[in-house]
N, C-alpha and C positions, 0 to 999 in steps of 0.2 A: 538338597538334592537327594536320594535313593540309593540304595547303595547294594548289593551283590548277596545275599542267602546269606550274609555272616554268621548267624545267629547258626548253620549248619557247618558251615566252612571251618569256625573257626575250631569246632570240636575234631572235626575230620583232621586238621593242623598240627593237630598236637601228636594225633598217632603218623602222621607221614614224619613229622621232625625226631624221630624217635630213631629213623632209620638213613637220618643225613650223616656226612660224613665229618669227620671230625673238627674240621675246621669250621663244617656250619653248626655243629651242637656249640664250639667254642664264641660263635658270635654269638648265639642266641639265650647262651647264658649270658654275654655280659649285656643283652640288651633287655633282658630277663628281668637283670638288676636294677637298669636303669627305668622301667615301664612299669615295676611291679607296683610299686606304692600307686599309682595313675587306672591299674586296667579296670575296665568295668567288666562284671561279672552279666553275660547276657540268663544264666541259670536263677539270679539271685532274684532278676527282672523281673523273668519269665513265672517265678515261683509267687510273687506278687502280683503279678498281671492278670494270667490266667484263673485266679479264683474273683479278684475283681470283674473280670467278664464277666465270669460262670453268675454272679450277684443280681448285674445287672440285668443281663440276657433272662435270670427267675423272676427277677424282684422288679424291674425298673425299663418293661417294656414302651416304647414311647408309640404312641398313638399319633398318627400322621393329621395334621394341623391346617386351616387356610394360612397362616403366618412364616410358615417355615421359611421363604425367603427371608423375610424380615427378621428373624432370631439371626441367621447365618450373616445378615451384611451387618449387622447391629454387634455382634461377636467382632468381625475383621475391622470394624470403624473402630472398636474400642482398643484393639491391638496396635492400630496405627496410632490413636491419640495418647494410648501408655508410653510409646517411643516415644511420643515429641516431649512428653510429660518428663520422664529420666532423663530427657538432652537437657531440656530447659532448668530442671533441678542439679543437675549436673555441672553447670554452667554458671548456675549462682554459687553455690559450695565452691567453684574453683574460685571464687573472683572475677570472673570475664563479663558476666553478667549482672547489673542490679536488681534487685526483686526480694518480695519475701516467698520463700520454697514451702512454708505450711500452708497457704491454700492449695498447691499444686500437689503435694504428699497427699492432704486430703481427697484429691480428686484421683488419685493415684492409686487410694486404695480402696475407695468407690467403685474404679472399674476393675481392677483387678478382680473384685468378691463377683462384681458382674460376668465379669467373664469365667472364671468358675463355673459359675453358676449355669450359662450356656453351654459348657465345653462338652460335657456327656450328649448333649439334646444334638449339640452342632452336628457334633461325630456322626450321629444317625442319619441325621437327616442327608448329609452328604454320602455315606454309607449307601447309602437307599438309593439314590440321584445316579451312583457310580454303576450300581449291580443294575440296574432299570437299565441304563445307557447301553452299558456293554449285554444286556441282555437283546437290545434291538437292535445291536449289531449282530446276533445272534453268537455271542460269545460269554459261554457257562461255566464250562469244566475245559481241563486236557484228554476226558476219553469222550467226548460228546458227538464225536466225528463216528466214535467205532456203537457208542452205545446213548440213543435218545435221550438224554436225561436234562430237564433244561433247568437245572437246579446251580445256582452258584457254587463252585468249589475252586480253592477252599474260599470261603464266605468272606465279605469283603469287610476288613475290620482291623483298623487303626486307632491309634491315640495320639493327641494334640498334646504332646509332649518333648520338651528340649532332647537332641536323640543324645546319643555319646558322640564324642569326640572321636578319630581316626588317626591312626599313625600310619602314613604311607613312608615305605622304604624302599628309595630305588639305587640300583648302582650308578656310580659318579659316572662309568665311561657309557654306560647305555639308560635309553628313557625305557623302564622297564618295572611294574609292581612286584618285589622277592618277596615283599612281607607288610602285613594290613593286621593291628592289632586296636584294637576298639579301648578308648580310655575314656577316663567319669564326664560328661557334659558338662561340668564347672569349672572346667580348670580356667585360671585366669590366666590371661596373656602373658605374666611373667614366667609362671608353672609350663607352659608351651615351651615359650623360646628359649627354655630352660633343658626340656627335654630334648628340644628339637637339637640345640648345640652336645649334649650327652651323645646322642647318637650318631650328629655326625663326625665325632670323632674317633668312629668304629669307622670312618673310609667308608661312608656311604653319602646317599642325599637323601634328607626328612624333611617332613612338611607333616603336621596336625593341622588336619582340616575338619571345621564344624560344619556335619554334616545336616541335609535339609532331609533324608528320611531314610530308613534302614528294614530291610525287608525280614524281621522278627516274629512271631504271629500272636497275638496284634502286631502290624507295625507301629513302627514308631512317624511320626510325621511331625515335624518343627509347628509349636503352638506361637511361633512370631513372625508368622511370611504372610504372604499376601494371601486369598481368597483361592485367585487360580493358580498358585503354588503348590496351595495343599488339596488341590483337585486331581493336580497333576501328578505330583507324589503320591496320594494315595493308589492312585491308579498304577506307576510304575513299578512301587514296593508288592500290588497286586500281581503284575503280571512278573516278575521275578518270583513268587512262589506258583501260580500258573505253570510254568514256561519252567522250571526241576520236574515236573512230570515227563518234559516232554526231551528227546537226544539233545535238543540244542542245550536247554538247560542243564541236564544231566552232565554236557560237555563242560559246561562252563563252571557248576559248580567240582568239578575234579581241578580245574584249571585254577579254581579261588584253591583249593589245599594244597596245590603244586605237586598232585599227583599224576597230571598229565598238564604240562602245561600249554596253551594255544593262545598266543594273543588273537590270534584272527576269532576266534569261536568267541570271550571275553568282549571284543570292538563290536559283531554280531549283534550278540544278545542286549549288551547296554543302548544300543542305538533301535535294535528293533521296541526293544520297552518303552523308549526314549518317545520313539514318534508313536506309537500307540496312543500312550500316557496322553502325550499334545492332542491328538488329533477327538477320544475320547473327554477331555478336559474343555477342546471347544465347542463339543456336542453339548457337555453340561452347563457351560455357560452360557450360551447361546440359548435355552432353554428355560435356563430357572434365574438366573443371574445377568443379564442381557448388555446391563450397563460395565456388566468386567468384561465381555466377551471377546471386543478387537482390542484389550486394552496390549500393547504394546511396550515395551522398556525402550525408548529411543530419545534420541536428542536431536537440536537444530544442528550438530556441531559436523563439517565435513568429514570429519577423521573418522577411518573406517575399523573399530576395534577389533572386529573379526579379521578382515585381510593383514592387520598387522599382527595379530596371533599367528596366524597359518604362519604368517614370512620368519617371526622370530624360531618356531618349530624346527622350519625347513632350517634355518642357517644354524640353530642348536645340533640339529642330527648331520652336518655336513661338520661340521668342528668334532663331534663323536666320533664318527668315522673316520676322522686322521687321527683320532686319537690326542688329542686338542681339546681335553676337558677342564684348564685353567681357562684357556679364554672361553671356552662355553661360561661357562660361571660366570664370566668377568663382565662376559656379552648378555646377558641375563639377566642380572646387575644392573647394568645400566640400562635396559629395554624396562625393566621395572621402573626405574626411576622416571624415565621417559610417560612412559604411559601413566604416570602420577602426574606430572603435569599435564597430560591429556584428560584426566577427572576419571581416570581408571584405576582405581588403587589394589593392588596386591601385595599381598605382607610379604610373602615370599614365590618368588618365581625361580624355581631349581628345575634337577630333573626330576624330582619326585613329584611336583604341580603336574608337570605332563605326562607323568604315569599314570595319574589317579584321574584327571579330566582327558586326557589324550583315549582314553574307549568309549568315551563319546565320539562316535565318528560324523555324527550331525552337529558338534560344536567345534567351536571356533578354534581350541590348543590340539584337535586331530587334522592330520596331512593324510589318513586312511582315506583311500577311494571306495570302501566298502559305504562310508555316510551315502554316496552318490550312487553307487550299486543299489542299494536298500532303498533310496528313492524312486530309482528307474523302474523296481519290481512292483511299488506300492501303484505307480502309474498303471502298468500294466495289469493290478489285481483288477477282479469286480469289484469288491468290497475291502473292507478291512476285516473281516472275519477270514477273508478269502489270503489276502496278506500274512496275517498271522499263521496261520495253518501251515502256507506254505515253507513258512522263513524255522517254524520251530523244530520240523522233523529235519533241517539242515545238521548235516554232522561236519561241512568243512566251506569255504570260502566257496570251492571250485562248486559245491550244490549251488552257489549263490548264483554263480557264473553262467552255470548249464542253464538253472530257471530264466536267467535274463533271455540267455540265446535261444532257446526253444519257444519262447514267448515272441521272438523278431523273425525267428525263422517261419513263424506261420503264415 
């Protein structure tokens, strides 16, 4: 998933925590302690990345192909067959499995060189596919409205690369993000719930979440998800640096340093990216990719895992509000458990899961009516160039509110 201008926030961060008050310099020192060996350095990335571009972009321009479909599905076939490949090797080493694992190792590291080997080409050619799309939506730049310019900005460009890990920190009595600190992409499960129990014994709720894509420039885009994952992602880590040009943006990243903070302007921006992202992502597949394009994540099974999201939400923020945050926990607790025997697994469902996916207001752990507002207005756009436009120069909910009504009062 996409995640918020950290790569800007987090530097902004350091000078607002500079002028907190004593009690939050004393948490953030001992959380300081507990994260430092873990954080990842977005500079050190960034100082690697950016002359790799500069190399390729001199050296290593790719010349548009009849194949390029075929490179791109042949890439995401061989991503899914290294999964099965690690389960099935995985499985013999435990003992659960008979088999011999060196022909499977062998074939393991066949595709791996292969995929390598695609990952630069793939980048472009979906690159190309993105900036073309949102160009005949007639969407370039954030000054395109004031000045003609039909030139991508900033240029659309990512890397299929595992992103960093996330530490969401919310307070126990309220679902709420105080603090987002970016840690190394490796850590292993034990190193997590290792950290996670450090912190929450600062009287908070944590959750490290491995994130699907991070708005960096390049971004970052996970090189182990699906096709129209990282169509989608590229696109929404796009319009997160797009959308800083513009108040809404600008709002929200003051809001990621907690120098002004606004959940509603945060819920806004992630859900307006959110449906852009989709709605762009099915233009591209429908286009170049045909056979991913209705592909769907669904099951035969009656059980409705969104409407039971929303209800645990709702009854988490009704036990907050009494001030009843043992049985929120406890109630949590066991909705997790619950929804594992439903074939829905979550390592941890606290309040800090619903800080971090709760500004999604078009997904399932938001109770926000702004997801439903942000759809009513997309109804009434002409376009999606026409949607965008309107929702980014928004500075507060109530801009969201007037647009809707002004739009019914016609």
């Amino acid at each position: 998933m996409k995640i918020k201008l950290i790569a800007i926030a987090s530097l902004l961060l350091l000078c607002w925590l500079s002028g907190s008050c004593a009690s939050s310099r004393d948490f953030d020192v001992r959380l300081s302690s507990i994260v430092e060996p873990y954080r990842f350095s977005i500079a050190k990335w960034e100082s690697a990345a950016i002359p790799r571009e500069v190399n390729q972009w001199i050296f290593s321009r790719y010349k548009k192909s009849d194949d390029e479909a075929h490179m791109v599905t042949e890439y995401f076939s061989s991503i899914e067959r290294i999964k099965t490949l690690k389960s099935e090797m995985q499985a013999i080493n435990a003992g659960t499995r008979q088999g011999d694992s060196a022909p499977l190792e062998a074939e393991l590291n066949r595709l791996q060189e292969q995929r390598m080997a695609l990952e630069n080409t793939v980048e472009k050619i979906i690159e190309r596919q993105i900036r073309e799309t949102l160009a005949q939506q007639g969407i370039f730049n954030p000054i395109n409205e004031y000045v003609r310019l039909k030139v991508s900005f900033p240029p659309v460009n990512f890397e299929l690369e595992k992103p960093p890990c996330l530490l969401v920190i919310s307070p126990r009595d309220r679902i709420e993000s105080m603090r987002e600190i970016l840690l190394q992409p490796s850590l292993s499960l034990k190193e997590i719930e290792g950290i996670e129990a450090k912190v929450d014994k600062l009287g908070v709720s944590s959750l490290v979440v491995e994130l699907g894509g991070l708005s960096t420039y390049p971004s970052f885009v996970t090189n182990e998800a699906s096709l129209r994952f990282v169509i989608d992602t590229a696109t929404e880590e796009w319009l997160h640096q797009y959308l800083v040009f513009k108040p809404l943006g600008f709002l929200y990243l003051l809001d990621l340093t907690g120098a002004s903070r606004n959940y509603e302007i945060a819920t806004m921006n992630e859900t307006l990216t959110s449906m852009v992202s989709k709605e762009i992502g099915s233009i591209v597949c429908g286009k170049y990719y045909p056979e991913y394009g209705n592909s769907v994540n669904q099951t035969a099974s009656d059980f409705d895992f969104n409407r039971e999201m929303r209800e645990i939400r709702k009854t988490v923020d009704t036990y907050l509000a009494r001030g009843e945050i043992e049985p929120a926990e406890e109630f949590m607790e066991q909705k997790r458990q619950y929804l594992a025997s439903m074939g829905h697994y979550i390592r941890r469902l606290n309040q800090a899961y619903f800080a971090f996916y709760g500004t999604y207001a078009d997904s399932p752990t938001s109770i926000s009516p702004i997801g439903l507002e942000l759809k009513e207005l997309r109804s009434q756009s002409a376009s999606l160039k026409d949607f965008l436009n309107k929702v980014a120069v928004m500075t507060s909910r109530q801009d969201l509110r007037d647009s809707i009504k002004s739009k019914l009062e016609r």
